[in-house]
MARRO-568518 format. One record per residue (C-alpha): residue number from 0; residue in three letters; z, y, x. Coordinates in Angstrom, 3 decimals. Example, Ala and Ser with C-alpha at 12.3 -4.5 7.8 and 13.67 -1.06 7.14 Angstrom:
<pts>
PT pos code        w        v        u
PT   0  ALA    7.800   -4.500   12.300
PT   1  SER    7.140   -1.060   13.670
</pts>
This chain:
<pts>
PT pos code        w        v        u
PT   0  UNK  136.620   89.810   92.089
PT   1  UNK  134.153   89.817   89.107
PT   2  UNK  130.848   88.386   89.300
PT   3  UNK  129.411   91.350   87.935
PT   4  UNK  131.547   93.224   90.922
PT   5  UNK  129.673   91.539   93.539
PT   6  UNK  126.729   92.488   91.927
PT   7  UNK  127.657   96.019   92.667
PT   8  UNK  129.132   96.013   96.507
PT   9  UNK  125.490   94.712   97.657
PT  10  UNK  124.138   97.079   95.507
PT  11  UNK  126.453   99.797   96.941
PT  12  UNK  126.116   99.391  100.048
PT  13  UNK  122.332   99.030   99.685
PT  14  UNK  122.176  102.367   97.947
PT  15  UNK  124.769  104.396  100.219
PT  16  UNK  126.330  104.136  103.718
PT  17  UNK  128.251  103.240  106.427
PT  18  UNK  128.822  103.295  110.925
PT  19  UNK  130.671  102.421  113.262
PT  20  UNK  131.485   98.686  115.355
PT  21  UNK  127.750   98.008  116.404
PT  22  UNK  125.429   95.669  114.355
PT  23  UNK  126.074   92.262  113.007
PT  24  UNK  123.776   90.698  115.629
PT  25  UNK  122.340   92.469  118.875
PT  26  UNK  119.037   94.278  118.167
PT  27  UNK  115.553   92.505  119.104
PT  28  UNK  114.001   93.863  122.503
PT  29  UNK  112.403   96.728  120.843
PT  30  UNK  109.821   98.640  123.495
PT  31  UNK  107.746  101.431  122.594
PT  32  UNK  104.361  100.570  122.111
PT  33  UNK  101.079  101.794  124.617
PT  34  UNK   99.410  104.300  122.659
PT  35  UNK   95.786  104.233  122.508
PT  36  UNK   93.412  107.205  121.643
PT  37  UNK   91.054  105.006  119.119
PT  38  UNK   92.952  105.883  116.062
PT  39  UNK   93.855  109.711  115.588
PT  40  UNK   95.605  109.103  112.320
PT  41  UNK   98.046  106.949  113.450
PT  42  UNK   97.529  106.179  117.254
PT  43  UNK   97.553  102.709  118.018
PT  44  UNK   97.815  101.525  114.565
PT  45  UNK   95.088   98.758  113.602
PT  46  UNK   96.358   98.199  109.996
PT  47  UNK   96.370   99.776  106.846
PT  48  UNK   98.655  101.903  106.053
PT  49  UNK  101.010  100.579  103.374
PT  50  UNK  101.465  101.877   99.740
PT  51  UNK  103.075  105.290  100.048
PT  52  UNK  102.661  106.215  103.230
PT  53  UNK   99.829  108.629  104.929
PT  54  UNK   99.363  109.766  108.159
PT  55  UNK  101.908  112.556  107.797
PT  56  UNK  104.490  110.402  106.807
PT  57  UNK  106.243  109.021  103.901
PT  58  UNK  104.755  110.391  100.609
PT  59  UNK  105.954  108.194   97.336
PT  60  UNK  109.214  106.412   98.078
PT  61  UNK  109.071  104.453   94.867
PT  62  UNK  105.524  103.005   96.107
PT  63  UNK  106.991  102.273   99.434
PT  64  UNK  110.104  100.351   97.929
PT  65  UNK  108.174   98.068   95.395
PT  66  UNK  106.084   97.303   97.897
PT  67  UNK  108.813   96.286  100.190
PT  68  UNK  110.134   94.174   97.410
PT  69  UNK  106.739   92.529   96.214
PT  70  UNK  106.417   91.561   99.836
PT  71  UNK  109.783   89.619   99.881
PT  72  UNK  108.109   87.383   96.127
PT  73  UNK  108.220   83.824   96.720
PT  74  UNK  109.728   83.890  100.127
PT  75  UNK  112.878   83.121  101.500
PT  76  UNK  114.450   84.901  103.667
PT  77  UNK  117.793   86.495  105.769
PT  78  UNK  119.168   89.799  105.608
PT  79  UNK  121.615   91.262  107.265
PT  80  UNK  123.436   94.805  105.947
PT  81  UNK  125.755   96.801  107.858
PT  82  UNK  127.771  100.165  106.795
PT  83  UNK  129.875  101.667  108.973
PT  84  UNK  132.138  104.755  109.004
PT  85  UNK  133.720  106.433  112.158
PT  86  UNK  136.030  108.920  113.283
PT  87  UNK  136.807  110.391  116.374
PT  88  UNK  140.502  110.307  115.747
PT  89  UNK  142.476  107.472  116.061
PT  90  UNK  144.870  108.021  113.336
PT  91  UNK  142.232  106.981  111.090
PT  92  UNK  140.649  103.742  110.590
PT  93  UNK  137.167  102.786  111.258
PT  94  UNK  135.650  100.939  108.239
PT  95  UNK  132.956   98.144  108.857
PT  96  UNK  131.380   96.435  106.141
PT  97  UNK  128.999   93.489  106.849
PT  98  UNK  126.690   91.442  103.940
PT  99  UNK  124.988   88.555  104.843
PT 100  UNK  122.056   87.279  102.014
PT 101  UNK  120.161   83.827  102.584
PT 102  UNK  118.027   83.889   99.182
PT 103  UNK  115.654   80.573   99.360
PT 104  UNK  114.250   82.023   96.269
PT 105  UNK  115.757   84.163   93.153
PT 106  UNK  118.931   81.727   91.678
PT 107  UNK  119.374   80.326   94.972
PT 108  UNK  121.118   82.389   97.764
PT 109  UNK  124.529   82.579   99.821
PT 110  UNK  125.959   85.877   99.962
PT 111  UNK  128.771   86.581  102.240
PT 112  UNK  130.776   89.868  102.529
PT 113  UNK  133.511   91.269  104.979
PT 114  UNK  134.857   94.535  104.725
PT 115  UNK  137.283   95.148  107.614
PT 116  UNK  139.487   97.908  108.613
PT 117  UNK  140.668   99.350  111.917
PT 118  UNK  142.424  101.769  113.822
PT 119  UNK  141.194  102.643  117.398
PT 120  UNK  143.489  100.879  120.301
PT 121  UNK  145.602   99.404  117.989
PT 122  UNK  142.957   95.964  116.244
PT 123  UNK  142.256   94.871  113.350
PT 124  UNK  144.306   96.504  110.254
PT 125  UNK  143.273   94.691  107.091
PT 126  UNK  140.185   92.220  106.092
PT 127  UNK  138.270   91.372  103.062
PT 128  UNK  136.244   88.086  102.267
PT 129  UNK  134.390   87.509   99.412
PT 130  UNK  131.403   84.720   98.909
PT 131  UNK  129.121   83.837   96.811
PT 132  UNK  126.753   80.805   96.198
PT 133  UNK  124.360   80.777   93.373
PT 134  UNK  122.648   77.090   93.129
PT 135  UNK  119.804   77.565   90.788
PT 136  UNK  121.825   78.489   87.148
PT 137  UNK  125.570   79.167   88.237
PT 138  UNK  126.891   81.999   90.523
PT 139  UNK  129.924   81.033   91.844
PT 140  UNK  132.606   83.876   93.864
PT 141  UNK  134.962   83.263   95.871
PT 142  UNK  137.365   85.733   97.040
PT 143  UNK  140.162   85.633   99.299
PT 144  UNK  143.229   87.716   99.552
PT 145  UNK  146.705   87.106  100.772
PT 146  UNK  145.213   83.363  101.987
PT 147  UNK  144.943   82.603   98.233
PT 148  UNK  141.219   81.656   97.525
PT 149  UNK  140.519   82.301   93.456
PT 150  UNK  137.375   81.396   91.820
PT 151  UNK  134.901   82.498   89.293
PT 152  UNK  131.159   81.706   88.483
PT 153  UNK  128.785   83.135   86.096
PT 154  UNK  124.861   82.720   85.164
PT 155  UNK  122.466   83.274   87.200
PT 156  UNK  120.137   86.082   85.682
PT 157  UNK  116.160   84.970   84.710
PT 158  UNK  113.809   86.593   86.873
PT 159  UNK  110.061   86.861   85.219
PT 160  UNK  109.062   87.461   89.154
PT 161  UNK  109.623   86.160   92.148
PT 162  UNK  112.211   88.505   94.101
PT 163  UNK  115.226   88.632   92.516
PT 164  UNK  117.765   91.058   92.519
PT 165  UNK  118.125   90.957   95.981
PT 166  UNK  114.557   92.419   96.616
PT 167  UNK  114.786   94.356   93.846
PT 168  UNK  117.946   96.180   95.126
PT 169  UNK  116.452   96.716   98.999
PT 170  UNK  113.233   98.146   97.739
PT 171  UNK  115.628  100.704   96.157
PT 172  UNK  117.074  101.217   99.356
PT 173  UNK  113.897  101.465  101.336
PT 174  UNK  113.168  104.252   98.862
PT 175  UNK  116.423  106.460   99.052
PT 176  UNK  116.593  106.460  102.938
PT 177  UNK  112.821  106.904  103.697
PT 178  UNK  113.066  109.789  101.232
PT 179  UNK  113.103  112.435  104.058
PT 180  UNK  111.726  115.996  104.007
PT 181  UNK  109.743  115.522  107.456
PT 182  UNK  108.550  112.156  108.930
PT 183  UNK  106.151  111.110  111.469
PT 184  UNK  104.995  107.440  112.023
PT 185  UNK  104.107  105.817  115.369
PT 186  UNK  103.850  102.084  116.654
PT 187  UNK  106.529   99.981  118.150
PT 188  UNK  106.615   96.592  119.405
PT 189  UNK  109.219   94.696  118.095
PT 190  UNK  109.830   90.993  118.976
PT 191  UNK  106.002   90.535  120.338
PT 192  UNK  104.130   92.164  117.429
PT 193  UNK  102.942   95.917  117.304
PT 194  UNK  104.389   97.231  113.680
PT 195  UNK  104.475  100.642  112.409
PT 196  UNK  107.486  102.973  112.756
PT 197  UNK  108.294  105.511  111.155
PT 198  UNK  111.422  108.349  111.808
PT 199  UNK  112.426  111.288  109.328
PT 200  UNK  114.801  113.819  109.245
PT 201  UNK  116.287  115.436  106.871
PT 202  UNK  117.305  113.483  103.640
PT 203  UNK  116.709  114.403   99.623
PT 204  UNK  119.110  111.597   98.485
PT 205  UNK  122.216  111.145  101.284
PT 206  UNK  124.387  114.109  101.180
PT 207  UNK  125.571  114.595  104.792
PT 208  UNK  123.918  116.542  107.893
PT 209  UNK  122.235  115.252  110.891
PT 210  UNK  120.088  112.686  108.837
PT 211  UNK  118.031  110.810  110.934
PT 212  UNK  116.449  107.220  109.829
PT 213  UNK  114.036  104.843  111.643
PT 214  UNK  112.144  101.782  109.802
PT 215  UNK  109.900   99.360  111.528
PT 216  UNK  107.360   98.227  108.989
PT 217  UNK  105.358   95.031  109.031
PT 218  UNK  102.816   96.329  106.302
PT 219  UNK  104.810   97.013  103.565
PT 220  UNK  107.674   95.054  104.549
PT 221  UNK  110.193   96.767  106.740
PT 222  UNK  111.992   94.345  108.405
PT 223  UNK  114.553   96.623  110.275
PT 224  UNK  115.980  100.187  109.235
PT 225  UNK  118.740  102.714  110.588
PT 226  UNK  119.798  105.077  108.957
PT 227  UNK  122.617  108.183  110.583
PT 228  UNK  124.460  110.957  108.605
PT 229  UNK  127.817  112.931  109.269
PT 230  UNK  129.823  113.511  106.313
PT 231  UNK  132.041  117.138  106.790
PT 232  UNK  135.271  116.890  105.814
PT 233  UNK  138.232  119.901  106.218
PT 234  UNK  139.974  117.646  108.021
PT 235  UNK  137.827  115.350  110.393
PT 236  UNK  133.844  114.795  110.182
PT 237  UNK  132.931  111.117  109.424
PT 238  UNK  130.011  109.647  111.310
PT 239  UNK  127.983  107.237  109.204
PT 240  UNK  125.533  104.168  109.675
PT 241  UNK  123.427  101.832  107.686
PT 242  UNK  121.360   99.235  109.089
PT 243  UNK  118.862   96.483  107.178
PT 244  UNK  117.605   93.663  109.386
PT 245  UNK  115.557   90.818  107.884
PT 246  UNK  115.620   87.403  109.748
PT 247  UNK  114.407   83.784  109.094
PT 248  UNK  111.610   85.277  107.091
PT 249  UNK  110.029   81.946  104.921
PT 250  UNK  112.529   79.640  107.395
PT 251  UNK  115.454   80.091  105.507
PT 252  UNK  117.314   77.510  103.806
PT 253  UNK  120.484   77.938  101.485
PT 254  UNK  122.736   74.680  101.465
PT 255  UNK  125.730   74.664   99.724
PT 256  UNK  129.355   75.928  101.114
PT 257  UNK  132.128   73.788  102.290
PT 258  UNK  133.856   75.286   99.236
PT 259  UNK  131.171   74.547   96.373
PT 260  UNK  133.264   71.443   95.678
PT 261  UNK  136.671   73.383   95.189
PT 262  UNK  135.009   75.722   93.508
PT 263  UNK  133.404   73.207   90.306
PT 264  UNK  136.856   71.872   90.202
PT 265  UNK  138.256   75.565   89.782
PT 266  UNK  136.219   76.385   87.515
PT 267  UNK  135.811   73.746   85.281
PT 268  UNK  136.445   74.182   81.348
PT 269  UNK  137.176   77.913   81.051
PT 270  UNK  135.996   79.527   84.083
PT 271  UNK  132.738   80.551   83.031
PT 272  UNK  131.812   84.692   82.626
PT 273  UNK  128.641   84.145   80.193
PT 274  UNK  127.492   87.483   80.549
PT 275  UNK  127.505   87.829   84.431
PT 276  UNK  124.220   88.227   85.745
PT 277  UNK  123.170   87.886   89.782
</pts>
């Protein structure tokens, strides 16, 4: 696969969709939170509300998502992305796609993808592996098919801020699936601390029906989000699911991969893409 390729699959599955298998990991005890009459605006809330959202719900998108981003600058951190695509009939496969990013800051991150393909009663069908480690000024790839590993690096891109493309890309996400035509925000407690939550319906970017999305917001950061659709199709509906959790928040470290060595070797003396960017 391309540097430049890789580049697009987070960004893809950031910016569309997917459901299915259940979640990389199993979710934190989430509880809803007591709800106190002190605050009518948002009842039990204590905080301030972050940039782009008001009491009735999610007003400027954009706001929300570079906020989301500014809060990941100069941190490291994990996240884990899930899409996921069902049917109910077991002719056709179920499709689970999995990215896992440990950025220790912008130019130094693991990124690890599996896409895998099923069929219902009847296992696993096909996988796809692809990795990449970026160690400060080269990207390397690694991809995997038939058992045959190939290689590839590329540059890793200058960043004039602290997040990184990573961020960059999730704010953007934040945006599209909070961008809902009705939205109300509550409290939840999530993992011992009271955050806000919000829920919409109805979606102005994800073509589908049914659209329903939760995010539990730490101030501007949202550290978990679900998002469901169903796709029509003439034949058989397809049930959809994206989920964003964030993990190891300024506790993650990026060492490099068993296969960093292989990979210099690989590459040595012709194996460069200039013009890739992370």
């Amino acid at each position: 696969m391309h540097p430049a390729a890789v580049v697009a699959l987070v960004a893809s599955l950031l910016l569309a969709g997917c459901s299915g298998l259940g979640p990389v990991n199993p979710d934190p005890t989430v509880t809803p939170a007591p709800v106190p009459a002190d605050d009518p605006a948002v009842p039990g809330f204590e905080g301030t509300l972050p940039a782009g959202v008001e009491p009735s719900g999610v007003t400027d998108t954009r706001a929300l998502g570079r906020a989301h981003a500014e809060e990941l600058s100069g941190r490291s951190y994990t996240l884990e992305l899930v899409e996921a695509r069902a049917r109910d009939s077991h002719a056709l496969p179920v499709v689970r796609h999995e990215e896992s990013v440990r950025v220790r800051r912008p130019g130094l991150y693991r990124h690890d993808s599996v896409v895998r393909r099923a069929w219902l009663g009847h296992g696993l069908d096909r996988e796809e592996r692809t990795a990449v480690y970026a160690d400060g000024t080269t990207r390397y790839v690694r991809t995997v098919e038939n058992g045959t590993a190939r290689y590839e690096r590329g540059t890793v891109a200058r960043w004039r801020n602290w997040s990184g493309t990573h961020a960059q890309q999730a704010g953007r996400a934040v945006g599209r699936y909070l961008d809902v035509t009705n939205a109300t925000l509550s409290t939840v407690d999530r993992d011992g601390k009271r955050l806000l939550r919000v829920r919409g319906r109805g979606s102005r970017t994800v073509e589908g029906e049914r659209y329903r999305v939760e995010a539990h917001l730490d101030g501007a950061f949202v550290v978990w989000l679900e998002a469901r659709w169903v796709e029509p199709r003439e034949d058989e509906d397809v049930f959809v699911r994206v989920t964003m959790t964030y993990d190891r928040v300024d506790a993650t470290t990026v060492a490099p991969p068993g296969w960093y060595g292989e990979a210099l070797r690989a590459t040595e003396g012709g194996g460069d893409e200039a013009n890739a960017s992370s």
